[in-house]
C-alpha positions as a Markdown table, in Angstrom:
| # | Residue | x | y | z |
|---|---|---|---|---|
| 1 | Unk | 28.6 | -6.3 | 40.8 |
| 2 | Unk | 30.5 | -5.0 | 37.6 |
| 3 | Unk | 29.1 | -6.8 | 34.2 |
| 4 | Unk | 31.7 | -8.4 | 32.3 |
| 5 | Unk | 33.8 | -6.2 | 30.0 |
| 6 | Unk | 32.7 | -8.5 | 27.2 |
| 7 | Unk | 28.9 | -8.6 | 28.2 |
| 8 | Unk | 26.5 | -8.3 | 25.3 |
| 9 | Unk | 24.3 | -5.5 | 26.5 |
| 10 | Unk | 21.4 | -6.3 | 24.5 |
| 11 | Unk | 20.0 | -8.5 | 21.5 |
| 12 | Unk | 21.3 | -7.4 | 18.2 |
| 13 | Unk | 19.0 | -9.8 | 16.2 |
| 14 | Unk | 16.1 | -7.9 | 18.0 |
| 15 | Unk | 16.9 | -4.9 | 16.3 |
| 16 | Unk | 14.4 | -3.7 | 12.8 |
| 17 | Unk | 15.8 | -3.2 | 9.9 |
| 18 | Unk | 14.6 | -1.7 | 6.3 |
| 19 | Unk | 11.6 | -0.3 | 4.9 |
| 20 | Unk | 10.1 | -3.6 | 4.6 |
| 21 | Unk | 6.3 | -4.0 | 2.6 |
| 22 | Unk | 3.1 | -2.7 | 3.0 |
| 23 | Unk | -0.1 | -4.3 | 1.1 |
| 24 | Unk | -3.5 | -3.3 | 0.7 |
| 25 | Unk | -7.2 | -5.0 | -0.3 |
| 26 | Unk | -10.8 | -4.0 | -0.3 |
| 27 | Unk | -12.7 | -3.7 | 3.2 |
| 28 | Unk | -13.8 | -6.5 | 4.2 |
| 29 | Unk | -10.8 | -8.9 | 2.8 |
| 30 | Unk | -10.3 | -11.6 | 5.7 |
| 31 | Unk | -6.9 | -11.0 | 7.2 |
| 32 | Unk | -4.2 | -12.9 | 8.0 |
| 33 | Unk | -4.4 | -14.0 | 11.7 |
| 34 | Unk | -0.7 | -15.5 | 12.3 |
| 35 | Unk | 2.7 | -14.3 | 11.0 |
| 36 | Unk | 3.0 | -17.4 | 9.2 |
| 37 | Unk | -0.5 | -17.1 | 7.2 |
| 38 | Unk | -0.7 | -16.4 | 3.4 |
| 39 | Unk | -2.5 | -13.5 | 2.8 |
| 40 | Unk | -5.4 | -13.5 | 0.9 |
| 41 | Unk | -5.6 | -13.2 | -2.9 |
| 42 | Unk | -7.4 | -9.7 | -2.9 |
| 43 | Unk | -4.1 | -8.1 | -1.3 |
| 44 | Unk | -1.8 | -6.0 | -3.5 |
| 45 | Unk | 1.6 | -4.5 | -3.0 |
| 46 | Unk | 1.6 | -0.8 | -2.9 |
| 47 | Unk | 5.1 | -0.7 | -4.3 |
| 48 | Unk | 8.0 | 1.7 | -3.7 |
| 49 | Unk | 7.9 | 4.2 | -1.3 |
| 50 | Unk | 10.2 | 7.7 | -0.9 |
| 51 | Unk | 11.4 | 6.6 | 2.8 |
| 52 | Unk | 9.3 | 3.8 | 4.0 |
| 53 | Unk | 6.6 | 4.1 | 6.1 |
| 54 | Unk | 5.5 | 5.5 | 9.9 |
| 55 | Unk | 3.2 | 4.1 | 11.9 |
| 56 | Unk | 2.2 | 6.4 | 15.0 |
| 57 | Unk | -0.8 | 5.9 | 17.5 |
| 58 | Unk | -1.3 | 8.9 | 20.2 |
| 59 | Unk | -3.5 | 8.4 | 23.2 |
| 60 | Unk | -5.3 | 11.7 | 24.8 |
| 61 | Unk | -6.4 | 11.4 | 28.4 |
| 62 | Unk | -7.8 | 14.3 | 30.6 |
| 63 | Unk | -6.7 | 14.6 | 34.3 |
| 64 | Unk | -9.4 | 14.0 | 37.0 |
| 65 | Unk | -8.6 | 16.2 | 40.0 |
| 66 | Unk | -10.3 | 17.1 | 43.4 |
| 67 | Unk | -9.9 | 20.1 | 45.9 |
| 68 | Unk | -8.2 | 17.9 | 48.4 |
| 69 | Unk | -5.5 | 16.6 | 46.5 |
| 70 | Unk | -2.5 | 18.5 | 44.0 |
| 71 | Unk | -2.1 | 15.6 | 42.3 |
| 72 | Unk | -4.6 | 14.2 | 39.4 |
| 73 | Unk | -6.4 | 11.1 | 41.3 |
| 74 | Unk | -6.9 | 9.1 | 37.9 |
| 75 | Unk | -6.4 | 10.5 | 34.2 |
| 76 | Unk | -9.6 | 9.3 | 32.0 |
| 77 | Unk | -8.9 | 8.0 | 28.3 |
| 78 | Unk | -10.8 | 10.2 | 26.3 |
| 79 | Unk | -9.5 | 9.5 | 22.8 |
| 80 | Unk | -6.9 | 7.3 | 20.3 |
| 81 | Unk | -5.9 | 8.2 | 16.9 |
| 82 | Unk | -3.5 | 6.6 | 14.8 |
| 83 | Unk | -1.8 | 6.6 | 11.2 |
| 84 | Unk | 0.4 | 5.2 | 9.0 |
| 85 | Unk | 2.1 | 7.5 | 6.9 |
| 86 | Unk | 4.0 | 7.1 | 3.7 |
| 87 | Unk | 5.2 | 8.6 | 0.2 |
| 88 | Unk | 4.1 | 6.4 | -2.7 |
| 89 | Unk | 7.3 | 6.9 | -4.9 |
| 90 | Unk | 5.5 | 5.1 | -7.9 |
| 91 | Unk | 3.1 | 8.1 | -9.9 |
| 92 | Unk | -0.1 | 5.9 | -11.3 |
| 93 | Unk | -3.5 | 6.0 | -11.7 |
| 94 | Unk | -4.0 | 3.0 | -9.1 |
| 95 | Unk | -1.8 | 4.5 | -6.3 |
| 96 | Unk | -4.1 | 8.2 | -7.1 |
| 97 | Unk | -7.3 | 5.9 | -6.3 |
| 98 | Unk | -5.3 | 5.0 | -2.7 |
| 99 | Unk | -4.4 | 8.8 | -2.2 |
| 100 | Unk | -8.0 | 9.2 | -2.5 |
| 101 | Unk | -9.6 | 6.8 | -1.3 |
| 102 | Unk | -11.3 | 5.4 | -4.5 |
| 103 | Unk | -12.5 | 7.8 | -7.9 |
| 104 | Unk | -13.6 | 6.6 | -11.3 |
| 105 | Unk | -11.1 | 5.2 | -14.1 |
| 106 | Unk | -11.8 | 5.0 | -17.2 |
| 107 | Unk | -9.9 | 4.6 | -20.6 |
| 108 | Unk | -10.2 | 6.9 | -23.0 |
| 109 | Unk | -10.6 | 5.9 | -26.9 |
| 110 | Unk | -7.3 | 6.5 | -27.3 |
| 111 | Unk | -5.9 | 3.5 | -25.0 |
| 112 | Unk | -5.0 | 6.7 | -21.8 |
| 113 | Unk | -6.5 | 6.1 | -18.5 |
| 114 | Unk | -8.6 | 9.2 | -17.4 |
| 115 | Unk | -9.1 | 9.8 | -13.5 |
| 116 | Unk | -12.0 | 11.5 | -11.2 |
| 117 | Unk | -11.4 | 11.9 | -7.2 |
| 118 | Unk | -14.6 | 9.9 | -5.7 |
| 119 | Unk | -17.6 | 12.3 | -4.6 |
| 120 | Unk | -17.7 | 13.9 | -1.1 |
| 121 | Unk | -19.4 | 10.6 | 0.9 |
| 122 | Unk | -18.4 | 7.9 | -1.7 |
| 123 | Unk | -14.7 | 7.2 | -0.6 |
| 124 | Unk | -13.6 | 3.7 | 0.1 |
| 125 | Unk | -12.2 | 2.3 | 3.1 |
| 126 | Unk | -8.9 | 0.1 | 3.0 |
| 127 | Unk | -7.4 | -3.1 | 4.7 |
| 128 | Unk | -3.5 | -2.3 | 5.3 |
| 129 | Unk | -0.9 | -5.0 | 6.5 |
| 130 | Unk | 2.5 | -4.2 | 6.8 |
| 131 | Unk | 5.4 | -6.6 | 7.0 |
| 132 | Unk | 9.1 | -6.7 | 8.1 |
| 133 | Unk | 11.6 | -7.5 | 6.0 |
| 134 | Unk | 12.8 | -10.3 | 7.7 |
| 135 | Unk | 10.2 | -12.3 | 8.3 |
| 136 | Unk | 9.6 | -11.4 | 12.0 |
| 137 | Unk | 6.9 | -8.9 | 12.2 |
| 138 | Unk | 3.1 | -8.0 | 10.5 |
| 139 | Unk | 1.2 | -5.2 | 11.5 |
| 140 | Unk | -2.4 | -5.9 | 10.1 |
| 141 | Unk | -4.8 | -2.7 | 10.1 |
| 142 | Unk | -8.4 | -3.8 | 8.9 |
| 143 | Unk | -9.8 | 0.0 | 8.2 |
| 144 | Unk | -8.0 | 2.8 | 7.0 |
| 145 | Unk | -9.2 | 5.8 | 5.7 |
| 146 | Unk | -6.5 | 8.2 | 3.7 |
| 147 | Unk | -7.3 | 11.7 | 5.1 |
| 148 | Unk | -4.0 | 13.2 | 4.8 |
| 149 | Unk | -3.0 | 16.5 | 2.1 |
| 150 | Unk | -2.1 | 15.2 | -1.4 |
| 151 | Unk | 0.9 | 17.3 | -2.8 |
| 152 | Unk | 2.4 | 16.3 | -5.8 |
| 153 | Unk | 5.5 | 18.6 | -6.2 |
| 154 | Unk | 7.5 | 18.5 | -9.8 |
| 155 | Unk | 10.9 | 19.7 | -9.6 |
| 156 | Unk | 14.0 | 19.6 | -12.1 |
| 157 | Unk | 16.8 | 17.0 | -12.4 |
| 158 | Unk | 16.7 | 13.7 | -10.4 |
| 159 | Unk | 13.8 | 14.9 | -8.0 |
| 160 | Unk | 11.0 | 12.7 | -8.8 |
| 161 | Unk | 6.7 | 12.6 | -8.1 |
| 162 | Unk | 5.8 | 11.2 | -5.1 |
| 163 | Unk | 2.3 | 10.7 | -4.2 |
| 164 | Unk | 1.7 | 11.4 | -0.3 |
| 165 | Unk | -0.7 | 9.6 | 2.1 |
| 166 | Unk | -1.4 | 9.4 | 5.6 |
| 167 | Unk | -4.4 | 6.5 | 6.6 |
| 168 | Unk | -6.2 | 7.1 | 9.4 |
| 169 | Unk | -7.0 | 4.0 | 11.7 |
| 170 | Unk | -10.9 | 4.0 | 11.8 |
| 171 | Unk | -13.1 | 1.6 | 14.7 |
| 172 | Unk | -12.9 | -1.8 | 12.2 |
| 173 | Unk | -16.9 | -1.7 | 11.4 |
| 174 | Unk | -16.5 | -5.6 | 11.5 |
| 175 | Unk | -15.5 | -5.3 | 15.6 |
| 176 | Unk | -11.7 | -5.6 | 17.3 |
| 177 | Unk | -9.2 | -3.7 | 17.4 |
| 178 | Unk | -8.0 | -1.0 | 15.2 |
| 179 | Unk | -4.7 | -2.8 | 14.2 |
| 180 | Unk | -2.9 | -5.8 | 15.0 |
| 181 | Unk | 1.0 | -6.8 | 15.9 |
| 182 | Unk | 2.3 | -9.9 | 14.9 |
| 183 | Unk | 5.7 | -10.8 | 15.9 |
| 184 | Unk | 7.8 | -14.1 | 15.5 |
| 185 | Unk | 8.5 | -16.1 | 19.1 |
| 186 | Unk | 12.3 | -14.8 | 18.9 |
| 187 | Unk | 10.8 | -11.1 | 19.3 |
| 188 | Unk | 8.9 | -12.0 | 22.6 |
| 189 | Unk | 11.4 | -9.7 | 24.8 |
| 190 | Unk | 11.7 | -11.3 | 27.4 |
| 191 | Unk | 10.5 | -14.1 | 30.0 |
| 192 | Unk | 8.0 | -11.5 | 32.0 |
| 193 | Unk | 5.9 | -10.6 | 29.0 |
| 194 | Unk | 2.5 | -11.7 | 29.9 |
| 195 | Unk | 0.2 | -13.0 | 28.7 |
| 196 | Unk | 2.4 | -15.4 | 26.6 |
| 197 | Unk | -0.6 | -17.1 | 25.8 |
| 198 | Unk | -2.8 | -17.3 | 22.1 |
């Protein structure tokens, strides 16, 4: 049977849009557990960014295989890594202590703000929690670690700094998951999704 000429064929209003927020806190801040919860005092804004942000998550399996059989019988999870990657677009002293995860600040006698990367086995873990600009979506990751290249290029004209970062999705010490979804009831998909349930 041919579909109506006029036949929507799929849901606009399901589609993500913009760059939307990302905000960060100390390990251990409690996390929002609904789309609709305020989140805690402790979480900041990290500000502008160069083109948003990208979350990625890649799963490694190995094949298990037999002599009687071409085919793998089962592939066997042997690993998960994932990242959220961004380019802080604002050059300060706070977003140097996210690009490396923690350091000491101090101000000098003359009112400037001097900074020192964090010792080899000193860095700080983060909370990160993203969210759409519409409302519909939170991503909550409750420990980060930044453990991408920091390169800080200074060019001529309208070319400005941008501070680079790529967290790391670490096994949250506190137990669960390494990150969360949250997405409003409109985003379901669908009337198969399962479990529908809390």
């Amino acid at each position: 049977m041919t579909a109506p000429v006029n036949a929507t064929p799929g849901n606009a209003a399901a589609l993500s849009l913009g760059p939307g927020w990302l905000w960060y806190a100390p390990l251990g801040t409690p996390l929002p557990a609904d789309l609709a919860d305020a989140k805690n005092a402790a979480f900041q804004r990290i500000g502008y960014t160069e083109e948003g942000s990208e979350f990625a998550y890649e799963l490694s399996s190995d094949p298990v295989e037999v002599a009687e059989s071409l085919d793998p019988v089962f592939y066997r999870t042997t690993g998960r890594n994932g990242t959220v990657t961004f380019a802080m677009a604002e050059n300060t002293v706070r977003n140097l202590t996210l690009a490396f995860n923690g350091g000491l600040v101090k101000r000098t006698a003359s009112g400037a703000i001097s900074y020192e990367p964090p010792e080899p086995g000193t860095e700080v873990r983060r909370v990160l929690v993203f969210e759409a600009e519409d409302g519909q979506e939170r991503w909550v990751f409750p420990q980060v670690f930044q453990g991408g290249s920091v390169s800080m290029a200074r060019r001529k004209g309208a070319d400005k700094v941008t501070i680079p970062a790529e967290f790391r999705l670490e096994k949250p010490a506190l137990g669960g998951a390494p990150f969360k979804a949250y997405y409003a009831a409109v985003r379901e998909g669908g009337t198969n999704v399962a479990p529908a349930t809390a």
